[in-house]
VEXDREN-2710 file (C-alpha; in Angstrom, 1 decimal):
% VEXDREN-2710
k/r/px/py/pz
1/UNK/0.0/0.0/0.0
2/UNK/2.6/2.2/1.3
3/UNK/4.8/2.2/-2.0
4/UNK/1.4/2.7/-4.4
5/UNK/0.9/6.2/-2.3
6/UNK/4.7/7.4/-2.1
7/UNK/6.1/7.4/-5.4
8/UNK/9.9/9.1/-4.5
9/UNK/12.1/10.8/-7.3
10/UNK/15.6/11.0/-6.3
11/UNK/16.7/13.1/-9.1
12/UNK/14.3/15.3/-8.2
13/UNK/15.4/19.3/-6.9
14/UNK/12.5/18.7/-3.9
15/UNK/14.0/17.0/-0.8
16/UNK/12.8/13.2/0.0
17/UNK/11.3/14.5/3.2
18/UNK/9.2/16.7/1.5
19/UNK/8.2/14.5/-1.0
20/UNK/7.2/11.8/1.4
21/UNK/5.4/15.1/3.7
22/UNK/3.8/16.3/0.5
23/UNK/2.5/12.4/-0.3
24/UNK/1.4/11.6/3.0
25/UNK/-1.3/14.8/2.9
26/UNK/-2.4/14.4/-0.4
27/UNK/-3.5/10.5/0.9
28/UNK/-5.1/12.1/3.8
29/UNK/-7.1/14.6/2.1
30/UNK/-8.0/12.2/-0.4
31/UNK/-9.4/9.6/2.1
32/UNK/-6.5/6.7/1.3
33/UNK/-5.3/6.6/4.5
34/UNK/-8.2/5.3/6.7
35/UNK/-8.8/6.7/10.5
36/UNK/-7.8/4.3/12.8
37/UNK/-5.2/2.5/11.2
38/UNK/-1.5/3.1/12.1
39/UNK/1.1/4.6/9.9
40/UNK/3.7/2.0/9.4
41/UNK/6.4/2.8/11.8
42/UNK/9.7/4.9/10.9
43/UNK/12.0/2.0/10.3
44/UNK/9.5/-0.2/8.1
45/UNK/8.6/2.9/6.3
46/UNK/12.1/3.9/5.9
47/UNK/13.0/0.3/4.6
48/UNK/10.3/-0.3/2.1
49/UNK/11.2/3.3/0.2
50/UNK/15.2/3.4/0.5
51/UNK/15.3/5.8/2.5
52/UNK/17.0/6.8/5.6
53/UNK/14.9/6.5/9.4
54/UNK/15.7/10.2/9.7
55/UNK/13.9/11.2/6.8
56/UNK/11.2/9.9/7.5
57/UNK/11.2/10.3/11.3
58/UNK/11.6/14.3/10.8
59/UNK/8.6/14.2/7.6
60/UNK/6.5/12.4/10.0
61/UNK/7.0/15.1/13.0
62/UNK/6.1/17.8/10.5
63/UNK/2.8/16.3/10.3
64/UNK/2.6/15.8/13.7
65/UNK/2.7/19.6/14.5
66/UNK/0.8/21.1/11.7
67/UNK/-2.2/18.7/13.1
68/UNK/-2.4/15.8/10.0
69/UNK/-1.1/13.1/12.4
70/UNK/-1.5/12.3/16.2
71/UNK/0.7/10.1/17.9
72/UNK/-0.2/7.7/20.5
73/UNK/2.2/6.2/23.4
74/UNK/3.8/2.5/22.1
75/UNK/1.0/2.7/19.0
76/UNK/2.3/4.5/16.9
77/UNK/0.9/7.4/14.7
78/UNK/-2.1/8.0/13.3
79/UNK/-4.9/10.2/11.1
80/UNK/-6.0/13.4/12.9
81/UNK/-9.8/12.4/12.8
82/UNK/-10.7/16.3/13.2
83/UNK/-8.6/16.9/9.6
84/UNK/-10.9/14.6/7.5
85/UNK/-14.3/15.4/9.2
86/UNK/-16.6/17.0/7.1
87/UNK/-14.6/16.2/3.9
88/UNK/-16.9/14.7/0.9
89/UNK/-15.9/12.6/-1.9
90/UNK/-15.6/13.8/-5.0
91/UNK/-19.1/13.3/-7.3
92/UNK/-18.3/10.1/-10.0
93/UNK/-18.2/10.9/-14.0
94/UNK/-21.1/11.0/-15.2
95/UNK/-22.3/7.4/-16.9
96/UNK/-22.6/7.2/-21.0
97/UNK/-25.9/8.9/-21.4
98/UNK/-26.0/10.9/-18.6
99/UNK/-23.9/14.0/-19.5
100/UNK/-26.3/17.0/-20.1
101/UNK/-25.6/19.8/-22.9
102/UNK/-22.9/22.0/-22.1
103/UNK/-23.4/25.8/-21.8
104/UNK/-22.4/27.5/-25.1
105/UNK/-20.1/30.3/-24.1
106/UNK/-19.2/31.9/-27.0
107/UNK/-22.5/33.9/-28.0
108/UNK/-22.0/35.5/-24.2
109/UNK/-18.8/37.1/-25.1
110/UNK/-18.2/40.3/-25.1
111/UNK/-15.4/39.5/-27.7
112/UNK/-13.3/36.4/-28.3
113/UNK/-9.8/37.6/-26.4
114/UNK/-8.0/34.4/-27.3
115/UNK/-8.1/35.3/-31.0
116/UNK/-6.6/38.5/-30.9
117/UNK/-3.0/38.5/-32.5
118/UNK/-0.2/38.1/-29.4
119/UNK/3.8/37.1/-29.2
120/UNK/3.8/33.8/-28.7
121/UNK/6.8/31.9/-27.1
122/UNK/7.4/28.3/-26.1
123/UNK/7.0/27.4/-22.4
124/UNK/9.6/25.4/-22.7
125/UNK/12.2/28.3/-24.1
126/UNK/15.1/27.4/-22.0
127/UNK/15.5/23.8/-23.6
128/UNK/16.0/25.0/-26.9
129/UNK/20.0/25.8/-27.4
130/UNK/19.3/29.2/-29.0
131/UNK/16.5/31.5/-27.8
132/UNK/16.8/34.6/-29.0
133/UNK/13.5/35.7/-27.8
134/UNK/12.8/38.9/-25.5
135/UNK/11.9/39.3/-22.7
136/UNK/13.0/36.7/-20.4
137/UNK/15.9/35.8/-18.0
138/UNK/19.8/34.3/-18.3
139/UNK/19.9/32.4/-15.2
140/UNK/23.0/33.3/-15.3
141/UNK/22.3/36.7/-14.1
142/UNK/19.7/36.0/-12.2
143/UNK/20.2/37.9/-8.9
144/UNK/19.3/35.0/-6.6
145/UNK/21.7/35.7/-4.0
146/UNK/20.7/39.2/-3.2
147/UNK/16.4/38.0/-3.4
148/UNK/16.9/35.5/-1.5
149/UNK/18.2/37.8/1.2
150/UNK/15.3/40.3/0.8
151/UNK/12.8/37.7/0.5
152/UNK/14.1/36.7/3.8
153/UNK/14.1/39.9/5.7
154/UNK/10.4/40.2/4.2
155/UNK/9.9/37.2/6.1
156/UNK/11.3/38.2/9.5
157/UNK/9.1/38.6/12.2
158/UNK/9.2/42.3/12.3
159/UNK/8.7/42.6/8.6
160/UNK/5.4/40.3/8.5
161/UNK/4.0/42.3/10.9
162/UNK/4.2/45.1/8.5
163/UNK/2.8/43.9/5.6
164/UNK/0.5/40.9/6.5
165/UNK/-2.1/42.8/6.8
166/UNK/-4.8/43.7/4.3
167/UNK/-3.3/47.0/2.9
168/UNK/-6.9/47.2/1.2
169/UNK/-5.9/50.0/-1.3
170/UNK/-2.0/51.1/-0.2
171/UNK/1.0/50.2/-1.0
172/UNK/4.3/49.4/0.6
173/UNK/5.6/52.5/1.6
174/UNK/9.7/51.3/1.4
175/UNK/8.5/50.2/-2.2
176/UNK/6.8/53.6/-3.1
177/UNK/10.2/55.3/-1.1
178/UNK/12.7/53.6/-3.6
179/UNK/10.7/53.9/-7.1
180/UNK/11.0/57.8/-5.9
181/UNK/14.5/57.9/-5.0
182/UNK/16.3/55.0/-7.3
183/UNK/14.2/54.8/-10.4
184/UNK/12.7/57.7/-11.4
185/UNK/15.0/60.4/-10.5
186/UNK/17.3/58.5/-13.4
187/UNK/14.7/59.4/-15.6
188/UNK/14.4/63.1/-14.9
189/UNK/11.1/62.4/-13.4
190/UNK/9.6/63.5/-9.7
191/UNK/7.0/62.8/-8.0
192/UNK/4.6/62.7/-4.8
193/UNK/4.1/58.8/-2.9
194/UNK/0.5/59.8/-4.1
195/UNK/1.1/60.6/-7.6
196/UNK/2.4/56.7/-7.6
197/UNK/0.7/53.2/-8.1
198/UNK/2.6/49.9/-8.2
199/UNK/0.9/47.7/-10.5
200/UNK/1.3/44.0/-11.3
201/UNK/3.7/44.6/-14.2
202/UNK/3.3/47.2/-17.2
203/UNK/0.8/45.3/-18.8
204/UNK/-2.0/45.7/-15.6
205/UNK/-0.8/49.7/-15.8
206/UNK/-2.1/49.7/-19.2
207/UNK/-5.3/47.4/-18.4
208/UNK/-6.4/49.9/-15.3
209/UNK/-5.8/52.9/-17.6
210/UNK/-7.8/51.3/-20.6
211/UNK/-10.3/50.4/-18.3
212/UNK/-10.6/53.7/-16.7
213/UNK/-10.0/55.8/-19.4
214/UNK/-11.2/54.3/-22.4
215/UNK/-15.4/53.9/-23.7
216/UNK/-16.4/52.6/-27.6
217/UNK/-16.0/56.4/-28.5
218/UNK/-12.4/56.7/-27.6
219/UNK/-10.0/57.0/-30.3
220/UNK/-6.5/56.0/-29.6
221/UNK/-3.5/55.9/-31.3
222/UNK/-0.8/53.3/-31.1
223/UNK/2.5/53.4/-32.8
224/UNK/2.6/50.9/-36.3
225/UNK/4.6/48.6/-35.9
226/UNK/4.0/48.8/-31.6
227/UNK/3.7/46.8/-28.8
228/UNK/0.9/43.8/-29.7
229/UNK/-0.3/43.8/-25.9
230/UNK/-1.0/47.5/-25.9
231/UNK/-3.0/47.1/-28.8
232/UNK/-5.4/44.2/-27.8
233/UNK/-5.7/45.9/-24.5
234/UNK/-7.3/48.9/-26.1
235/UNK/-9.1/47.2/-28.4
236/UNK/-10.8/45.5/-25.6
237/UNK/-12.3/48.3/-24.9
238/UNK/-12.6/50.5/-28.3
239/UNK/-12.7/49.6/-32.2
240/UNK/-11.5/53.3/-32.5
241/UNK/-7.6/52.0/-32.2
242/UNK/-5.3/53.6/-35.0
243/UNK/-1.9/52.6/-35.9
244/UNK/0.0/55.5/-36.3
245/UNK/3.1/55.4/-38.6
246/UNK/6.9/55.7/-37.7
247/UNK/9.8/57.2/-39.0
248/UNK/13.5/57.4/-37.8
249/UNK/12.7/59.4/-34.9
250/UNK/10.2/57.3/-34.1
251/UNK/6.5/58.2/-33.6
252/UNK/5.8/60.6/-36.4
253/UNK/3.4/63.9/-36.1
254/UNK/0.4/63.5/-38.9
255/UNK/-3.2/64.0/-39.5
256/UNK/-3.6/60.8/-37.5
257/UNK/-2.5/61.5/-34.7
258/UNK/-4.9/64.6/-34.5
259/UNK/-7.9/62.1/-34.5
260/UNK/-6.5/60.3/-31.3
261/UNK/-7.6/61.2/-27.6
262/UNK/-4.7/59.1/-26.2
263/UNK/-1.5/58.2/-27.9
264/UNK/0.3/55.0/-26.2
265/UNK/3.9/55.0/-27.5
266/UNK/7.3/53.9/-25.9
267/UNK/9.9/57.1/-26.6
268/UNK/12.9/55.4/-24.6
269/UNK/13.7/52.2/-27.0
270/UNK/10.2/52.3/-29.5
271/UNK/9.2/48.7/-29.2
272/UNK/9.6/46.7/-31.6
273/UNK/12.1/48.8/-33.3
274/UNK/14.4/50.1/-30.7
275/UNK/14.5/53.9/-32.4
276/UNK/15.3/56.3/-29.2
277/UNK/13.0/59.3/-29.9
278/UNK/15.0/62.7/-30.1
279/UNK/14.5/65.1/-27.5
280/UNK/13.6/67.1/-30.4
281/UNK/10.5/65.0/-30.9
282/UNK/9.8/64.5/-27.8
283/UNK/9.4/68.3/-27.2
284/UNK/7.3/68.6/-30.6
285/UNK/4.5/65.6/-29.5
286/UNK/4.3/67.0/-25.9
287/UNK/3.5/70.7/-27.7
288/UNK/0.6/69.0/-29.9
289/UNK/-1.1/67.0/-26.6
290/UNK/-0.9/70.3/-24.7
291/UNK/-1.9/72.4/-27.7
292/UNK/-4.9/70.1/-28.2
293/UNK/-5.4/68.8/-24.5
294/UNK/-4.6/65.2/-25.6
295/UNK/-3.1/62.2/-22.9
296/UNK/0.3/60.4/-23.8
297/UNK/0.9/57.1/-22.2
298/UNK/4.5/56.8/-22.1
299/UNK/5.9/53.0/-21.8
300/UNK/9.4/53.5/-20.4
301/UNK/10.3/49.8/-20.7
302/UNK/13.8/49.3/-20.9
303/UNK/15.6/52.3/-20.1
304/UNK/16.7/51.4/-17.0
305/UNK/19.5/49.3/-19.1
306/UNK/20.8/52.4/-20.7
307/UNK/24.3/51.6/-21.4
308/UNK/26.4/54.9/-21.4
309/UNK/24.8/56.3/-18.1
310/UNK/23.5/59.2/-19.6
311/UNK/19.8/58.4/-21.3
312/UNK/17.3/61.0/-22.9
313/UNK/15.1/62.5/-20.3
314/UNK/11.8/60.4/-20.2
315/UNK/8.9/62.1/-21.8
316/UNK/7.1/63.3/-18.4
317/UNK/10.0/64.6/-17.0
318/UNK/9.0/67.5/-19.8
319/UNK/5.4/67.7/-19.2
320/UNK/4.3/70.5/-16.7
321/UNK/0.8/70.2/-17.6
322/UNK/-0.1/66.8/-16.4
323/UNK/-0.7/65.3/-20.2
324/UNK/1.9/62.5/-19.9
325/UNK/1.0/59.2/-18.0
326/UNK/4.3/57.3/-17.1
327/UNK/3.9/53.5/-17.1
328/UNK/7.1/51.3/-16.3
329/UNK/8.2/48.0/-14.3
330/UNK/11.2/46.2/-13.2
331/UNK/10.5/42.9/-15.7
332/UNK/13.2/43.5/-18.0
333/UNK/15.6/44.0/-14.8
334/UNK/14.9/42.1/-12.2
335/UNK/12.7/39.2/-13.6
336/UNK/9.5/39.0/-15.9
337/UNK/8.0/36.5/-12.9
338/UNK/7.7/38.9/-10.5
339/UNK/5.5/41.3/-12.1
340/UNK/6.5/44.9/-10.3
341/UNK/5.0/47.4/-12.1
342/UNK/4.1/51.5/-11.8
343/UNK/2.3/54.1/-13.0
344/UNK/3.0/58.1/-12.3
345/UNK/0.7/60.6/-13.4
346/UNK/-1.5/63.8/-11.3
347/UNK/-2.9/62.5/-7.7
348/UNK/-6.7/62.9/-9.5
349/UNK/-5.7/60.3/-11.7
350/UNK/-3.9/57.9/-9.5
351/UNK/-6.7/58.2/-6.8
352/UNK/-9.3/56.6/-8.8
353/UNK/-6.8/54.2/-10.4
354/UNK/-6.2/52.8/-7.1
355/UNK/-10.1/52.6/-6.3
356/UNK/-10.2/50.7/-9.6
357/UNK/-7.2/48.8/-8.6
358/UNK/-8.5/48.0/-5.2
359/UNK/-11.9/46.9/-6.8
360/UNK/-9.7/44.3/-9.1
361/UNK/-7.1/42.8/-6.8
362/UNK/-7.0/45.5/-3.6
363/UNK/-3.2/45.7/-3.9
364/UNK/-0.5/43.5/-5.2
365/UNK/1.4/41.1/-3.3
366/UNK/2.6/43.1/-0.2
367/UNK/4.8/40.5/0.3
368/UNK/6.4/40.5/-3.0
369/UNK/6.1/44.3/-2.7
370/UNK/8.3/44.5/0.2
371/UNK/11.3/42.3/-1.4
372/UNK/11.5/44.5/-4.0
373/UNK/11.7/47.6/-1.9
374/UNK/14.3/45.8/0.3
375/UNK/15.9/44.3/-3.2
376/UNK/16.1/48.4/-4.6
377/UNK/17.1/49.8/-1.1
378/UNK/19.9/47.2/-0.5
379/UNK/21.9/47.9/-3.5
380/UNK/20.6/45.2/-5.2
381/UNK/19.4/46.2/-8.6
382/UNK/22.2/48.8/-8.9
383/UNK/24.6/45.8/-8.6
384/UNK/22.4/44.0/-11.3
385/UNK/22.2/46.6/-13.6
386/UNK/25.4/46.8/-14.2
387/UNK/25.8/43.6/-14.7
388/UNK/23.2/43.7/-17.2
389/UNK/24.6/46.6/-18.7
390/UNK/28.0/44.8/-19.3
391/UNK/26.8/41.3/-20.5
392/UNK/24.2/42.9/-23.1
393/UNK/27.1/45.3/-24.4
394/UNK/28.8/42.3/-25.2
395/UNK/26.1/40.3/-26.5
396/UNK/25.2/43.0/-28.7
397/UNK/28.4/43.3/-30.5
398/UNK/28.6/39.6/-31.1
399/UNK/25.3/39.7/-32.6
400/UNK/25.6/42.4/-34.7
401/UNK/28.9/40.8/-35.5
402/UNK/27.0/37.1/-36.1
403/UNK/24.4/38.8/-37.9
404/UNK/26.8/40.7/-41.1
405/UNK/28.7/37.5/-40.9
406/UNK/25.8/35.2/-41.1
407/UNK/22.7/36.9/-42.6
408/UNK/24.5/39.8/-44.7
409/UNK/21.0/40.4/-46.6
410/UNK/19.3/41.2/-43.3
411/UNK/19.2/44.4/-42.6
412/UNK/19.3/45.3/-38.6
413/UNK/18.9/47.6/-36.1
414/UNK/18.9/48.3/-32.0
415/UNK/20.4/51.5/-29.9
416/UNK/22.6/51.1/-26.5
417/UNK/20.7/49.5/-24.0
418/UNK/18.4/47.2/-25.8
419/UNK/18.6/44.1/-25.5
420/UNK/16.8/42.8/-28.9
421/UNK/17.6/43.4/-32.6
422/UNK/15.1/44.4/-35.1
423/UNK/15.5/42.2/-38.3
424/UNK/14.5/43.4/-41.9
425/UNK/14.8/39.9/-44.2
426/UNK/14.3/40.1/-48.1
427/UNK/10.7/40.6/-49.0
428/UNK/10.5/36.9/-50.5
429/UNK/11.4/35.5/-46.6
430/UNK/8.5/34.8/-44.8
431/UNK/9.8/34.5/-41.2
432/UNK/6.6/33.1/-40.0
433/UNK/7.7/30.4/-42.5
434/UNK/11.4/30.8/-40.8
435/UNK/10.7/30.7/-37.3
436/UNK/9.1/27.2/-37.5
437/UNK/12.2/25.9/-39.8
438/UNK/14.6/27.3/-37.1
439/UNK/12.6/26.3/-34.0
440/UNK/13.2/22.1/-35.9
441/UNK/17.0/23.2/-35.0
442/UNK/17.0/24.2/-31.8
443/UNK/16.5/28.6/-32.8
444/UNK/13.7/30.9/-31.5
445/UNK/12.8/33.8/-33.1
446/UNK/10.1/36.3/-32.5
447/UNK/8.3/37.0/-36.3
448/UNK/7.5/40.6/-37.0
449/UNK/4.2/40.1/-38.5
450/UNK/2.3/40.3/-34.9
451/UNK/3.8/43.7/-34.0
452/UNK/2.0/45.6/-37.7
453/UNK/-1.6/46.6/-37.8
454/UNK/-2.9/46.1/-41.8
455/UNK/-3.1/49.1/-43.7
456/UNK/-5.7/49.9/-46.1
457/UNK/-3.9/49.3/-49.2
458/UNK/-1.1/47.6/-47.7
459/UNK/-1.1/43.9/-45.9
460/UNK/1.1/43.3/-42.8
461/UNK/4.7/42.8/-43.7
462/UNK/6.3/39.2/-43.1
463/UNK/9.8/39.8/-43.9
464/UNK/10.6/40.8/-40.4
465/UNK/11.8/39.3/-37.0
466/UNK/12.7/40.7/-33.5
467/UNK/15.8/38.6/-32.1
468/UNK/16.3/39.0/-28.2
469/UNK/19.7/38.4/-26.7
470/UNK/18.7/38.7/-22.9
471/UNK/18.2/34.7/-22.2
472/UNK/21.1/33.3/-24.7
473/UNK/24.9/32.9/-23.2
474/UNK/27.7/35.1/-25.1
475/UNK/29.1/32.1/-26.3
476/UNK/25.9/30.6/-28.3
477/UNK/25.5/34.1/-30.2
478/UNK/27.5/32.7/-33.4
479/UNK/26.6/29.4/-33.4
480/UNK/23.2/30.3/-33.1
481/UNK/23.0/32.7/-35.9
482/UNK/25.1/30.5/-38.2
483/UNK/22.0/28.2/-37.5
484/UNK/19.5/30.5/-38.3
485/UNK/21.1/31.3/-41.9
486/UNK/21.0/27.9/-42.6
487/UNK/16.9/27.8/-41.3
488/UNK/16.7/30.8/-43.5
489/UNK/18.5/28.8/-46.9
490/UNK/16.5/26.7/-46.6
491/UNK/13.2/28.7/-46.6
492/UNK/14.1/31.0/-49.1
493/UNK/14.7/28.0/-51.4
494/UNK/11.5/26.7/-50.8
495/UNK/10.0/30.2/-51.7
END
């Protein structure tokens, strides 16, 4: 019986006392282990899985005190009676024939999310040998040391008492402290603790302020090729979204943009192309929102991995008329999983953000919100960044390097502190075409075609890629690319 409920993997990363802890429960919940039968004892146990008395002596105490197990003088131990009172069996499967009709969801929609156009990447990215995709993590330079430190403080008595608590609409005030003091004054910008919101990552920033800010008559205007979660997010909420074109300074002033109540656009490194607007620019589009009393949502990304130390000023450090909302996070530094997020725009704004915010999810992890303000206080994301800083500086002169050796027909862009190129292939490569023939050996690449909106006399381009550099070692850069030209010989010979 025993070896049917404890099946142990010692190759496993979780500890065989914790495996055999983790078994025994899920039995008890489950009703296999039957009240009033004893355990078998440590040394039987131990003997029939391989495993040392210890181990299971200490898993069995653990049980003891958090109230699964009682123990009983020269018995033995036991099933808390108290834990599986009240418990019900789960219902059968239905019997052939019994199965009713199923609720048809899809005429209840608002609007079928799942088939808007989004980046997709593998789950699995980090067993393929080459990933150049963005956005995610070398664990490599993954600062575990210095989280697993802040984590722990967070968890210190003294700490807990601070934030277990239901914060209902706040936020941690260390976190709100340090976004002040070590992120934004970088970027030129100040601000009040209440003139701040910490999200849960960039992408909820843009959801409150779509939701909040945006009705079917809204028209806003998103840059062409943009960010593909941007767009869906406002065209959740409006058809009135219009792709406004680009040009080598990036977002370009037209007669489009004056049909737009709100312009989302990303000034720092323009996603997907990497163009840095001009301060030039930057001063012309502030002019026209203030001029016509228009909102800019600025998505300041990725300039936190500004290379030389000096960065152009972020568009709201300009705006003295409250017509810039600021939208950033910490994914592209710290780590995508953790979701930190902010937003920075007038108190009236952020007051009713954080009444939506509170109505959504109260507040984010005050937990997780604490480690970070411990992780930014301590020194640690300094230390990171210029870690960052250095290993992307290298990676991106091996792939620009990789890339004229390699692909010398693909044409290529990014600016100091990205960490992605922009690919431009011959118009007969379709890189949707080449992204599947390079996945086969072992390459991820991010096709371009998701980041265009369709023009009315022109179809979205498919000769273009976005290549990240963020997750793939130094040393893999060549070989990698080398691999993609071949993926790409053979795709444009099939053309």
């Amino acid at each position: 019986m025993w070896n049917h409920l404890i099946h142990l993997s010692f190759q496993s990363k979780v500890g065989l006392q914790a495996q055999i802890r983790e078994m025994l429960v899920a039995a008890i919940l489950d009703g296999h282990i039957p009240v009033g039968v004893a355990l078998p004892s440590t040394r039987v146990l131990a003997a029939q899985l391989g495993v040392a008395r210890n181990t299971v002596a200490l898993a069995y105490e653990l049980l003891v005190n958090e109230g699964y197990l009682l123990t009983r003088s020269r018995s033995g131990h036991y099933v808390n009676p108290e834990i599986v009172a009240g418990r019900v069996a789960l219902p059968r499967p239905p019997a052939p024939g019994e199965a009713q009709a199923q609720v048809d969801w899809l005429p209840r929609l608002r609007g079928a999310v799942s088939a808007q156009r989004n980046i997709v990447k593998p789950r699995d990215w980090q067993r393929f040998p080459y990933p150049f995709i963005y956005g995610q993590f070398d664990p490599a330079l993954l600062p575990i040391p210095g989280w697993r430190e802040c984590s722990l403080q967070a968890s210190s008595v003294s700490e807990v008492r601070g934030w277990a608590g239901d914060l209902i609409d706040a936020d941690d005030t260390l976190l709100i402290e340090q976004i002040q003091t070590r992120l934004l004054v970088r970027r030129g910008v100040f601000a009040a603790p209440d003139e701040i919101l910490v999200t849960v990552g960039a992408q909820h920033a843009l959801f409150l302020l779509a939701t909040l800010l945006v009705d079917p008559n809204t028209t806003i205007g998103i840059e062409n090729p943009g960010y593909p979660d941007a767009r869906n997010i406002f065209a959740s909420r409006t058809a009135n979204v219009v792709p406004l074109p680009l040009d080598d300074a990036g977002l370009a002033l037209g007669p489009a943009l004056d049909t737009c109540d709100y312009v989302y656009l990303t000034p720092s490194h323009q996603c997907p192309t990497n163009v840095t607007m001009p301060l030039a620019r930057r001063e012309m589009i502030l002019r026209w929102a203030q001029a016509n009393d228009r909102i800019l949502i600025e998505d300041d990304y990725e300039i936190e991995l500004g290379l030389e130390g000096q960065a152009h000023p972020a568009l709201t450090s300009l705006d003295r008329s409250g017509h810039v909302v600021y939208v950033s996070s910490l994914s592209k530094t710290l780590a995508p999983g953790i979701r930190s997020g902010f937003i920075v725009a007038s108190r009236e704004l952020i007051r009713e953000l954080r009444a939506l915010r509170r109505l959504m999810l109260r507040h984010p992890a005050a937990n997780n919100e604490r480690s970070v303000g411990l992780f930014l206080a301590m020194g640690h994301h300094d230390t990171l960044l210029r870690r960052l800083r250095q290993a992307y500086a290298e990676r991106s002169r091996i792939m620009a390097a990789a890339l004229a050796a390699h692909l010398p027909d693909v044409r290529f862009s990014t600016v100091a502190g990205a960490s992605s190129f922009w690919l431009r292939f011959p118009e007969h490569v379709d890189t949707r075409a080449l992204a599947t023939a390079a996945a086969a050996k072992g390459v991820l690449i991010e096709p371009g075609d998701v980041f265009f909106v369709a023009a009315s006399n022109a179809p979205v381009p498919t000769n273009y890629a976005r290549l990240g550099f963020a997750s793939i070692d130094a040393g893999r850069i060549d070989a990698g690319m080398a691999t993609l030209a071949a993926a790409c010989a053979e795709v444009a010979s099939c053309a």
